[in-house]
CHARMM-style PDB file with segment names, atoms N, HN, CA, C and O in Angstrom:
ATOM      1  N   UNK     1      -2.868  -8.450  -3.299  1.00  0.00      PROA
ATOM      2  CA  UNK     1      -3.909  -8.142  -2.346  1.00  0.00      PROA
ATOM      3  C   UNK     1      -4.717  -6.964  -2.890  1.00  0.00      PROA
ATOM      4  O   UNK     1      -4.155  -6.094  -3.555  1.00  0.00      PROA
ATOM      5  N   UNK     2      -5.876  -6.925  -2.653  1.00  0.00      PROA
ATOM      6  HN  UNK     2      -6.332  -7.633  -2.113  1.00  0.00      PROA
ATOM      7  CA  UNK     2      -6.840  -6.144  -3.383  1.00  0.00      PROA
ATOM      8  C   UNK     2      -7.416  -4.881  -1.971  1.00  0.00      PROA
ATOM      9  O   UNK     2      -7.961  -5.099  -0.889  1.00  0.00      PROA
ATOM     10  N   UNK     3      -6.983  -3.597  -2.634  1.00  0.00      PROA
ATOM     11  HN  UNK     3      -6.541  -3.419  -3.513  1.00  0.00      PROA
ATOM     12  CA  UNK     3      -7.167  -2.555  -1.546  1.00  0.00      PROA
ATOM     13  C   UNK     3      -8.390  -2.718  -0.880  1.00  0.00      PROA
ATOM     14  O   UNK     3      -8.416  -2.497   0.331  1.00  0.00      PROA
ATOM     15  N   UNK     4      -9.699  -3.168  -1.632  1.00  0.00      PROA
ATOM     16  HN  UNK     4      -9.678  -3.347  -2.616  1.00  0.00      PROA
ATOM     17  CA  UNK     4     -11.014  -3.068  -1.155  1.00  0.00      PROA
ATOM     18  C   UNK     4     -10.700  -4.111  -0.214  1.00  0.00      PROA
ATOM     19  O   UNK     4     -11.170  -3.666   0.833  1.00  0.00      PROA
ATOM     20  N   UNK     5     -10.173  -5.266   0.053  1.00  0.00      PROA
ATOM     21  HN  UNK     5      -9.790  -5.627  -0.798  1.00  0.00      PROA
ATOM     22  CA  UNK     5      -9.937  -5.976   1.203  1.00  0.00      PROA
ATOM     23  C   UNK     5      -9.283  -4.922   2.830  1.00  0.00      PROA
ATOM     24  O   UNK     5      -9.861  -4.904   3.917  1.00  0.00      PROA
ATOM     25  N   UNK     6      -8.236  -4.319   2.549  1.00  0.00      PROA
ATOM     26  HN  UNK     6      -7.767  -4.333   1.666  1.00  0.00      PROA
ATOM     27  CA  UNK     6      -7.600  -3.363   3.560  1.00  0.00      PROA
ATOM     28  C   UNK     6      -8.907  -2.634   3.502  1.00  0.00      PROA
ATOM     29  O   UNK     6      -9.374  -2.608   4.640  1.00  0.00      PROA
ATOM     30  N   UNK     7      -9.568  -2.123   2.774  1.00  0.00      PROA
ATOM     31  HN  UNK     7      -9.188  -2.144   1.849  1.00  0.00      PROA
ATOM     32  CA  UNK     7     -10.571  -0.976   3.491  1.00  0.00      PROA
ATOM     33  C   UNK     7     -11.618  -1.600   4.321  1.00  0.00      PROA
ATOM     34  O   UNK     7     -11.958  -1.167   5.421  1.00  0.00      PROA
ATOM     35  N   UNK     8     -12.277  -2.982   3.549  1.00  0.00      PROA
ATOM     36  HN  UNK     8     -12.000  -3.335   2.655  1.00  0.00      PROA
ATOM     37  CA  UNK     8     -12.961  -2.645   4.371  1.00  0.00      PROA
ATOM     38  C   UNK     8     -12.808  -3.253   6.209  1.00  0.00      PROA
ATOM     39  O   UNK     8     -13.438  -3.245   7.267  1.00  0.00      PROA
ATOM     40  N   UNK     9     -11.424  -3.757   5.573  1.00  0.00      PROA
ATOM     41  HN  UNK     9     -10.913  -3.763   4.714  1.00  0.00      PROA
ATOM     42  CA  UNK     9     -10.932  -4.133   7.424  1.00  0.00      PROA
ATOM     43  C   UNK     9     -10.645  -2.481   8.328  1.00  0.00      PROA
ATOM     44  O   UNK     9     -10.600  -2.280   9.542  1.00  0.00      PROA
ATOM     45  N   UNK    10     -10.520  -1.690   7.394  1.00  0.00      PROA
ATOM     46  HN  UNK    10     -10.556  -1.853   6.408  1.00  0.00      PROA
ATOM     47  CA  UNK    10     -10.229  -0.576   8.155  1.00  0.00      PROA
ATOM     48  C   UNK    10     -11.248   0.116   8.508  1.00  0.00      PROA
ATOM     49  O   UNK    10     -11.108   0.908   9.440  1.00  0.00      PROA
ATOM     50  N   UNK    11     -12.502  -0.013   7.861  1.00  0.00      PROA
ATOM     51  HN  UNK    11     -12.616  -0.656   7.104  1.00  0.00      PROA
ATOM     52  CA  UNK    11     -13.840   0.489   8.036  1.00  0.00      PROA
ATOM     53  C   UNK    11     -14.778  -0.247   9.135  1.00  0.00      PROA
ATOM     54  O   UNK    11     -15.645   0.340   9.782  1.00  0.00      PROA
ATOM     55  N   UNK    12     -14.504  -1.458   9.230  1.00  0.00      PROA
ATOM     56  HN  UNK    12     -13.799  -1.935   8.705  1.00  0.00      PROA
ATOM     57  CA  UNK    12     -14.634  -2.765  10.144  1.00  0.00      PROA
ATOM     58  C   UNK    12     -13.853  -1.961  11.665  1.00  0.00      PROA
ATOM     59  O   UNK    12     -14.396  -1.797  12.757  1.00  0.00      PROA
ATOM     60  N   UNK    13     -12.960  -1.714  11.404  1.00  0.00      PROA
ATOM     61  HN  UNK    13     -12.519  -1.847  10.517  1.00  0.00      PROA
ATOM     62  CA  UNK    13     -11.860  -1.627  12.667  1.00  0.00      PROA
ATOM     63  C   UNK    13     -12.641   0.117  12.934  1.00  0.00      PROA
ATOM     64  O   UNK    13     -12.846   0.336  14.128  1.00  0.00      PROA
ATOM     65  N   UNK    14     -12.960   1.007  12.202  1.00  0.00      PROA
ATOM     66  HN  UNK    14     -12.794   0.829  11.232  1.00  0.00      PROA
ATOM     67  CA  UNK    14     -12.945   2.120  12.422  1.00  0.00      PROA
ATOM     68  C   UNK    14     -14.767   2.065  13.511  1.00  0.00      PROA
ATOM     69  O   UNK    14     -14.962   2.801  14.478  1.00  0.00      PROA
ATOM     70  N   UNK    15     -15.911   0.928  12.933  1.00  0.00      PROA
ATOM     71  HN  UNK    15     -15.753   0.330  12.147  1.00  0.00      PROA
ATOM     72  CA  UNK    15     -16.875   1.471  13.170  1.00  0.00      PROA
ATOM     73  C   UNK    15     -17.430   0.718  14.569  1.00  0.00      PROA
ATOM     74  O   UNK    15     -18.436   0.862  15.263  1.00  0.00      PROA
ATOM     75  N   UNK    16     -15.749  -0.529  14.645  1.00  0.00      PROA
ATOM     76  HN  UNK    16     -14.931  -0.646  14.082  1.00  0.00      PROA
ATOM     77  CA  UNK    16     -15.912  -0.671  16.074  1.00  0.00      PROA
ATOM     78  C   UNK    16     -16.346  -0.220  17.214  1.00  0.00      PROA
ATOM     79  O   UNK    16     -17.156  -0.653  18.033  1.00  0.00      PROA
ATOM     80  N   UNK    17     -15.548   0.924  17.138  1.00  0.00      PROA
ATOM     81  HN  UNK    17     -14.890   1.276  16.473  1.00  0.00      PROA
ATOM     82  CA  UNK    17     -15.319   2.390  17.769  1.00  0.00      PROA
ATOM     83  C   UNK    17     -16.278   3.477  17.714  1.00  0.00      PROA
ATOM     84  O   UNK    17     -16.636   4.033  16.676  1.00  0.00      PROA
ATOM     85  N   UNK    18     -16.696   3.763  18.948  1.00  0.00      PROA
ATOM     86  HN  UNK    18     -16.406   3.311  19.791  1.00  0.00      PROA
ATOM     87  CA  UNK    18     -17.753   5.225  19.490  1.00  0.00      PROA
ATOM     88  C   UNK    18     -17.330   6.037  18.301  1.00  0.00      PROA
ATOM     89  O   UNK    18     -16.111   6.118  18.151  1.00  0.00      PROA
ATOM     90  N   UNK    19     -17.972   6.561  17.559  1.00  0.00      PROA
ATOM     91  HN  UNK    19     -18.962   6.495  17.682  1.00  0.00      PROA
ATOM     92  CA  UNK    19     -17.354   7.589  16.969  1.00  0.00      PROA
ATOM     93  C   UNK    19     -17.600   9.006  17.602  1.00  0.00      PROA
ATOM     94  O   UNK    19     -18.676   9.538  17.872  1.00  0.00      PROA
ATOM     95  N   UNK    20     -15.968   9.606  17.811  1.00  0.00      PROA
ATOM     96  HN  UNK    20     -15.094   9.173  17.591  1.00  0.00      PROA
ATOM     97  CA  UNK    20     -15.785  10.265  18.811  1.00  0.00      PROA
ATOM     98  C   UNK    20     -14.249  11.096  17.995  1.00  0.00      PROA
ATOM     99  O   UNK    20     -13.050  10.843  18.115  1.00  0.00      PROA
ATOM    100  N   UNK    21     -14.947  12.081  17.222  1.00  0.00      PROA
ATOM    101  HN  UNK    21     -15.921  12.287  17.125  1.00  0.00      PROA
ATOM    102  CA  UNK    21     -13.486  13.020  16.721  1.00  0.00      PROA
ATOM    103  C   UNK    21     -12.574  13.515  17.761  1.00  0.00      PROA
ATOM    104  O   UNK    21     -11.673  14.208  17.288  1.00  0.00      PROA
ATOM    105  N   UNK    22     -12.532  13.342  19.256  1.00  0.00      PROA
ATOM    106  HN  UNK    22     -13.264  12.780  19.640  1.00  0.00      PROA
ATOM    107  CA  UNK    22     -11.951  13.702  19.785  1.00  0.00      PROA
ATOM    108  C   UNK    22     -10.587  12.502  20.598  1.00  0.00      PROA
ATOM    109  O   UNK    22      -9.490  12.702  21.119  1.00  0.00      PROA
ATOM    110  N   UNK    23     -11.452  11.236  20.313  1.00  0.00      PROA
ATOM    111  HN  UNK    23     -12.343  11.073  19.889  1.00  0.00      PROA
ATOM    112  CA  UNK    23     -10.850  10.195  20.891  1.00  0.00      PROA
ATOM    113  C   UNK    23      -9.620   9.823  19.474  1.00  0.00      PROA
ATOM    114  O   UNK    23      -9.876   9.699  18.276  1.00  0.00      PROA
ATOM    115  N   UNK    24      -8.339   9.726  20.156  1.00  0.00      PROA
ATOM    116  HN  UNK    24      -8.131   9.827  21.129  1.00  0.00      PROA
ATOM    117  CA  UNK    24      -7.242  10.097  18.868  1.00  0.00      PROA
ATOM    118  C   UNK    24      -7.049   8.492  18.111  1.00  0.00      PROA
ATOM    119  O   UNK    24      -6.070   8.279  17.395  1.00  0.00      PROA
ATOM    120  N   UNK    25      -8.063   7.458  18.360  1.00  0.00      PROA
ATOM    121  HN  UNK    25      -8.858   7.631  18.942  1.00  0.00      PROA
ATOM    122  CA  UNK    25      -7.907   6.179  17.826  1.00  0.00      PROA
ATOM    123  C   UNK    25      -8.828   6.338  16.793  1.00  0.00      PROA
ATOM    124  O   UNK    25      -8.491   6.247  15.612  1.00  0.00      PROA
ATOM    125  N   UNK    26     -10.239   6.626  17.243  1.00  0.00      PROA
ATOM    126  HN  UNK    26     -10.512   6.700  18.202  1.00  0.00      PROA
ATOM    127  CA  UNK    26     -11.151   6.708  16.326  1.00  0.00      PROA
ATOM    128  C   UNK    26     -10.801   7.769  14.783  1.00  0.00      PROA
ATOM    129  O   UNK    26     -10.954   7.438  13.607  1.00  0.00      PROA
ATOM    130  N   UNK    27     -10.287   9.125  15.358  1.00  0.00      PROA
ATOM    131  HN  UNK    27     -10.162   9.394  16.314  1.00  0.00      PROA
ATOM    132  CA  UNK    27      -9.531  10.032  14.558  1.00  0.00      PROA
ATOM    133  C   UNK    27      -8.730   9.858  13.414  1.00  0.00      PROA
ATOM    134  O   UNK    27      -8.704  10.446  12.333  1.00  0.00      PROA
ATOM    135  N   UNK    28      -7.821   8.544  14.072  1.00  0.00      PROA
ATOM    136  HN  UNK    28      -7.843   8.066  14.950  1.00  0.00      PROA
ATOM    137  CA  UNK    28      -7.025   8.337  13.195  1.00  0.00      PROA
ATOM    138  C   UNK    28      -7.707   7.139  12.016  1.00  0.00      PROA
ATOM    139  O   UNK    28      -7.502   7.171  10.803  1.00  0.00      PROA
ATOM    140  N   UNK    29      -8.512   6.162  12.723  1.00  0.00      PROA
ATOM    141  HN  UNK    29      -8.679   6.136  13.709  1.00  0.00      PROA
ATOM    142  CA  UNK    29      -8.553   5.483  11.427  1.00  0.00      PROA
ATOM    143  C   UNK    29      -9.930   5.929  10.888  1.00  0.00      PROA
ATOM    144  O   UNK    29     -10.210   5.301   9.867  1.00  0.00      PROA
ATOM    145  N   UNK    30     -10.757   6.707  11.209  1.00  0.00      PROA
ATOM    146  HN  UNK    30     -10.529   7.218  12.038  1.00  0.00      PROA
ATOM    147  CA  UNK    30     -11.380   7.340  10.316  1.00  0.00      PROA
ATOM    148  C   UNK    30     -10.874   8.507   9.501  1.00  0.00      PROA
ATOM    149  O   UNK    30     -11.689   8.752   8.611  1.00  0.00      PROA
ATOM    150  N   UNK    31      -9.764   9.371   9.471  1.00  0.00      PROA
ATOM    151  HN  UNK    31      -9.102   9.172  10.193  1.00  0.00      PROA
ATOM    152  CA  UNK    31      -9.346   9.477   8.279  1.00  0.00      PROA
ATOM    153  C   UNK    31      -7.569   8.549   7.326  1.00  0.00      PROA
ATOM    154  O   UNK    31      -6.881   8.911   6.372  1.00  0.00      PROA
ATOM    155  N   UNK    32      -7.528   7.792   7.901  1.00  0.00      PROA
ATOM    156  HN  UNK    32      -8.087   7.497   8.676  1.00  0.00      PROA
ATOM    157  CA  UNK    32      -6.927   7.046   7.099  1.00  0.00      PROA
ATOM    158  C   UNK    32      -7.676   6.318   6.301  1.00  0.00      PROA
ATOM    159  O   UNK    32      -7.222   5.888   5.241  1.00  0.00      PROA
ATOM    160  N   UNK    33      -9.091   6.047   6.752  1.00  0.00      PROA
ATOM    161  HN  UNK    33      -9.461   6.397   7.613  1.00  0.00      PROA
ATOM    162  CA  UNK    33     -10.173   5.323   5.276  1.00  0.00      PROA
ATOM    163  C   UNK    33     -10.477   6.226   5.063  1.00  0.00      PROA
ATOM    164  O   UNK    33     -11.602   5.832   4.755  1.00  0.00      PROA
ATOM    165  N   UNK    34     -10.571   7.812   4.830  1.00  0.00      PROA
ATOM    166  HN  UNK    34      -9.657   8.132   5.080  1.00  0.00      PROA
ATOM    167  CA  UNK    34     -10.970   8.850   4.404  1.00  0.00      PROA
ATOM    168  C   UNK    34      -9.774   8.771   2.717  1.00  0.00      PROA
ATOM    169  O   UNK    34      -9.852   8.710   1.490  1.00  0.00      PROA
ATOM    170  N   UNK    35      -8.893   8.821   3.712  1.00  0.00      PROA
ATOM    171  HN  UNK    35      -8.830   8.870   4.709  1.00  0.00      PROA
ATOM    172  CA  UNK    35      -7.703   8.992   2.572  1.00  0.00      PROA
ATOM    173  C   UNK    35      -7.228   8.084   1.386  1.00  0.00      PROA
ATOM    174  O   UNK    35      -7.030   8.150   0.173  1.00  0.00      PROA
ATOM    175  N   UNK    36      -7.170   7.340   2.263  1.00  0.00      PROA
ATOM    176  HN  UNK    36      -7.331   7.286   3.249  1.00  0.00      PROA
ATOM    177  CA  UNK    36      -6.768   5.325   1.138  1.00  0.00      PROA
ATOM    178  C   UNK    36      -8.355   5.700   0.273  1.00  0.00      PROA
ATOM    179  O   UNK    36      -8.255   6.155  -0.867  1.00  0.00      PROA
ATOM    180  N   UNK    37      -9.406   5.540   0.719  1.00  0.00      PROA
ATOM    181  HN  UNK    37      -9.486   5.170   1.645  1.00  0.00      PROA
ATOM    182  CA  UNK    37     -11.128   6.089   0.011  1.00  0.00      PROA
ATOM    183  C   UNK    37     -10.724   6.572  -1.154  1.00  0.00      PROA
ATOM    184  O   UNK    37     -10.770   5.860  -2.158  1.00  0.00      PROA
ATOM    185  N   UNK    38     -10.234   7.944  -1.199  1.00  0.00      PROA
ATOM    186  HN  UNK    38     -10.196   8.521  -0.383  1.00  0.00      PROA
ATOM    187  CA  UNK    38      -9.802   9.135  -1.811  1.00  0.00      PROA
ATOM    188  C   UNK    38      -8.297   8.346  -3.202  1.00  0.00      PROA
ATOM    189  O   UNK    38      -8.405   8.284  -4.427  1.00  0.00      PROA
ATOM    190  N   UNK    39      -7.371   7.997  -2.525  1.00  0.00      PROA
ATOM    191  HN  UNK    39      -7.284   8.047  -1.530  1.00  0.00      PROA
ATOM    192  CA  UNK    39      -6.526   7.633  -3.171  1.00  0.00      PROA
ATOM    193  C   UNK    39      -6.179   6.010  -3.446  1.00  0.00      PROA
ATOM    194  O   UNK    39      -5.026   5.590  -3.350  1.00  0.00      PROA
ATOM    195  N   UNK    40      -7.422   5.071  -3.832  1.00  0.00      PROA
ATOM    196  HN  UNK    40      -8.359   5.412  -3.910  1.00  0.00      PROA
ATOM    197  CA  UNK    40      -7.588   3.884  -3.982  1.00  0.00      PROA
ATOM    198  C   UNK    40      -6.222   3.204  -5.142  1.00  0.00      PROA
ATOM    199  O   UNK    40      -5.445   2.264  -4.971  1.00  0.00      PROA
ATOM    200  N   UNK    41      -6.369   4.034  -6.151  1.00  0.00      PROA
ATOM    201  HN  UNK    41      -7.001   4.797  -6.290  1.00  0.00      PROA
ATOM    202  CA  UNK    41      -5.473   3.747  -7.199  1.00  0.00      PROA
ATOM    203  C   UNK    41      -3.945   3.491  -6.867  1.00  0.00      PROA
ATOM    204  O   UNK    41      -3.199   2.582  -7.230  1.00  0.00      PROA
ATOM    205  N   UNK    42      -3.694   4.743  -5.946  1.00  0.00      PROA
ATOM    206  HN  UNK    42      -4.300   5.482  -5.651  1.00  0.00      PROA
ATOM    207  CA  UNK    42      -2.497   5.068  -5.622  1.00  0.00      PROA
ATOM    208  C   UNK    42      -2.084   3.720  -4.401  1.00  0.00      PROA
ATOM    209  O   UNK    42      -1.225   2.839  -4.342  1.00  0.00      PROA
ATOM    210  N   UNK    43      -3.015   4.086  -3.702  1.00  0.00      PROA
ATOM    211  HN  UNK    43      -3.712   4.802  -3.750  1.00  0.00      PROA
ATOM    212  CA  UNK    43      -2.780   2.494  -2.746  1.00  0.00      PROA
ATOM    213  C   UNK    43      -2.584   1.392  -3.417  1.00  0.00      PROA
ATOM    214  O   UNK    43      -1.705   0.614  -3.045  1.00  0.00      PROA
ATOM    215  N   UNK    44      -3.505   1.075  -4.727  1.00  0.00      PROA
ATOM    216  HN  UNK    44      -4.218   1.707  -5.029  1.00  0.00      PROA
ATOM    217  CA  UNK    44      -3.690  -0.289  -5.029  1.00  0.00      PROA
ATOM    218  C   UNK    44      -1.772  -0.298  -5.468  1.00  0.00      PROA
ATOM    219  O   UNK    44      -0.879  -1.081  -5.146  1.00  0.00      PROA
ATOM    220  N   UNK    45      -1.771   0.486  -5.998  1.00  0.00      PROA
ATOM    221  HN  UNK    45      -2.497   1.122  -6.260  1.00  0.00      PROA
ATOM    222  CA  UNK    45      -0.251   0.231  -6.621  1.00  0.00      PROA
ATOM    223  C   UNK    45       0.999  -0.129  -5.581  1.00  0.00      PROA
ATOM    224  O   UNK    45       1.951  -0.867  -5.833  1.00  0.00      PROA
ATOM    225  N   UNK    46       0.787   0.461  -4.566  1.00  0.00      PROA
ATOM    226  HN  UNK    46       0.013   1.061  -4.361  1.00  0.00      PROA
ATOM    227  CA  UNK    46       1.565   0.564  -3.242  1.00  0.00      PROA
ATOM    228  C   UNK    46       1.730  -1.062  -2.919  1.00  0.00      PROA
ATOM    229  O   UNK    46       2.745  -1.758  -2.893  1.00  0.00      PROA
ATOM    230  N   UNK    47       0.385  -1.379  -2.694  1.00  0.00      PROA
ATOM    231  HN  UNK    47      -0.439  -0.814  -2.715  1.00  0.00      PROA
ATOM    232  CA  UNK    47       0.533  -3.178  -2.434  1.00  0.00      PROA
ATOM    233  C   UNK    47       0.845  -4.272  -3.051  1.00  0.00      PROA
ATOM    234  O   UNK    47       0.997  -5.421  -2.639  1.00  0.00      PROA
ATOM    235  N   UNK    48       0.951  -3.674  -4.372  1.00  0.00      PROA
ATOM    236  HN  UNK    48       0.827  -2.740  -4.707  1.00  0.00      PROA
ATOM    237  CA  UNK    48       1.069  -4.355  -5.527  1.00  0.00      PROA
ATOM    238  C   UNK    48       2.802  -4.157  -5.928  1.00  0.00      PROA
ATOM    239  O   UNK    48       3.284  -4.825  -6.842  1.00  0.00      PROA
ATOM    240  N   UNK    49       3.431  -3.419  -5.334  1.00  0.00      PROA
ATOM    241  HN  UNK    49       3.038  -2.876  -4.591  1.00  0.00      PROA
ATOM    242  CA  UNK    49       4.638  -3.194  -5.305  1.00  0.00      PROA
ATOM    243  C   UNK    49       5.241  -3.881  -4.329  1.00  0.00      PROA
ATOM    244  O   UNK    49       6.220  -4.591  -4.557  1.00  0.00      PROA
ATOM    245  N   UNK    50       4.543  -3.688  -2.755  1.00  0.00      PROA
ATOM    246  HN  UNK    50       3.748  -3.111  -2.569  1.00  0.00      PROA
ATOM    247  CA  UNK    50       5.215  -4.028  -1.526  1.00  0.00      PROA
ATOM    248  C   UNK    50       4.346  -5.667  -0.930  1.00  0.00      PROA
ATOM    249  O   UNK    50       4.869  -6.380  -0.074  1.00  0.00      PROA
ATOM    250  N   UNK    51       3.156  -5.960  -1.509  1.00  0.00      PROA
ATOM    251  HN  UNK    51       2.731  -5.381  -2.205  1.00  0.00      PROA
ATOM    252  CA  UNK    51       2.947  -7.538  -0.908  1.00  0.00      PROA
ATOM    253  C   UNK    51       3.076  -7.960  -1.959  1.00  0.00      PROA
ATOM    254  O   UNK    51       2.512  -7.535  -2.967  1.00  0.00      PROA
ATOM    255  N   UNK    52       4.055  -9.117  -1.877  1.00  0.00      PROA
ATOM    256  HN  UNK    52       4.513  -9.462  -1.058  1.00  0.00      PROA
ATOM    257  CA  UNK    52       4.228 -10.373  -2.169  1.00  0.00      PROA
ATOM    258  C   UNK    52       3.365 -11.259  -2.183  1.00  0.00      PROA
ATOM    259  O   UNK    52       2.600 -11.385  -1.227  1.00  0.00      PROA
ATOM    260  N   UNK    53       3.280 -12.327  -3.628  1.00  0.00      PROA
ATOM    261  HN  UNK    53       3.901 -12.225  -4.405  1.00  0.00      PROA
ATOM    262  CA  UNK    53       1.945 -13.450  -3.158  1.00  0.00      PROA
ATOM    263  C   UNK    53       2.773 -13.927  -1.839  1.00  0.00      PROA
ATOM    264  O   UNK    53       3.941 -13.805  -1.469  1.00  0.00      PROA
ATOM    265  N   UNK    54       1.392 -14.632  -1.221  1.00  0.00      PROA
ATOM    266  HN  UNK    54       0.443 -14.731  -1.522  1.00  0.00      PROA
ATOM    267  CA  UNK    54       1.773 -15.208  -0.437  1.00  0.00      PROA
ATOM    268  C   UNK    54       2.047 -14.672   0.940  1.00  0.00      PROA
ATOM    269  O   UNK    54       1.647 -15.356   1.882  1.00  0.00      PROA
ATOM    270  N   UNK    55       2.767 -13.375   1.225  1.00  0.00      PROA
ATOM    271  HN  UNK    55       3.092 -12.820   0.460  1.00  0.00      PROA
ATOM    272  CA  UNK    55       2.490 -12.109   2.217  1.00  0.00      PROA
ATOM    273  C   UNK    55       1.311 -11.803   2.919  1.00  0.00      PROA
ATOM    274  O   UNK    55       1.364 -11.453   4.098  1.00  0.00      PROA
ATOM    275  N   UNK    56       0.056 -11.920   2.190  1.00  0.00      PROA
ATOM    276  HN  UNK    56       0.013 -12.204   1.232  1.00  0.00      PROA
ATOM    277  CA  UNK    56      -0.995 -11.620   2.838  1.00  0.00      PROA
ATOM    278  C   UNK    56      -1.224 -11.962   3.724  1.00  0.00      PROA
ATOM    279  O   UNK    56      -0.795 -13.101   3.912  1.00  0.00      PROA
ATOM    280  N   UNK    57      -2.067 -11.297   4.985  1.00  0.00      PROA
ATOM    281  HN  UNK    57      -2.416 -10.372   4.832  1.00  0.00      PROA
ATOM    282  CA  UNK    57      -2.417 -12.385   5.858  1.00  0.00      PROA
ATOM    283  C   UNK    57      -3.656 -13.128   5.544  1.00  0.00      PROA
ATOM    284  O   UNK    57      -4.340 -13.135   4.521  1.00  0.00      PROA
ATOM    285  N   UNK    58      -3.785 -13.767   6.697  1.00  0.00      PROA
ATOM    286  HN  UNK    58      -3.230 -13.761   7.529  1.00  0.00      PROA
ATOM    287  CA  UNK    58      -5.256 -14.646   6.807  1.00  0.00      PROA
ATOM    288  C   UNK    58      -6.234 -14.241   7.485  1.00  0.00      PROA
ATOM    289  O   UNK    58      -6.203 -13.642   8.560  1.00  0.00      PROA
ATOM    290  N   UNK    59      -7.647 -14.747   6.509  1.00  0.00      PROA
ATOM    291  HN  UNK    59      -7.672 -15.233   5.636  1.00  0.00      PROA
ATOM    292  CA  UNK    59      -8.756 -14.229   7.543  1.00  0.00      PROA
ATOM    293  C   UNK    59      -8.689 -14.952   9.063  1.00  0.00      PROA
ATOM    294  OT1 UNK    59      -9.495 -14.630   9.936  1.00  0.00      PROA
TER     295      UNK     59
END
């Protein structure tokens, strides 16, 4: 699975949302794509360790 897929579902999921630093949903997944953003490499390896073909989900 290719990280740029997780981001941009997480960027998707983040801009759903009022953006509102105070509301603790929005908070959180705007900096968790802050971070995965930041540490792409390190993620890519993470999934590439822990999904399995076939694991992924579906659109």
């Amino acid at each position: 699975m290719k990280v740029e897929k997780v981001l941009a579902e997480l960027n998707r999921l983040r801009q759903d949302l009022a953006k509102d630093p105070h509301d603790l949903e929005w908070f959180t997944l705007h900096h968790v794509f802050c971070f995965v953003s930041y540490k792409m490499a390190d993620f890519q390896r993470y999934l590439d360790e822990t999904v399995k073909p076939g694991d992924e989900p579906h659109e």
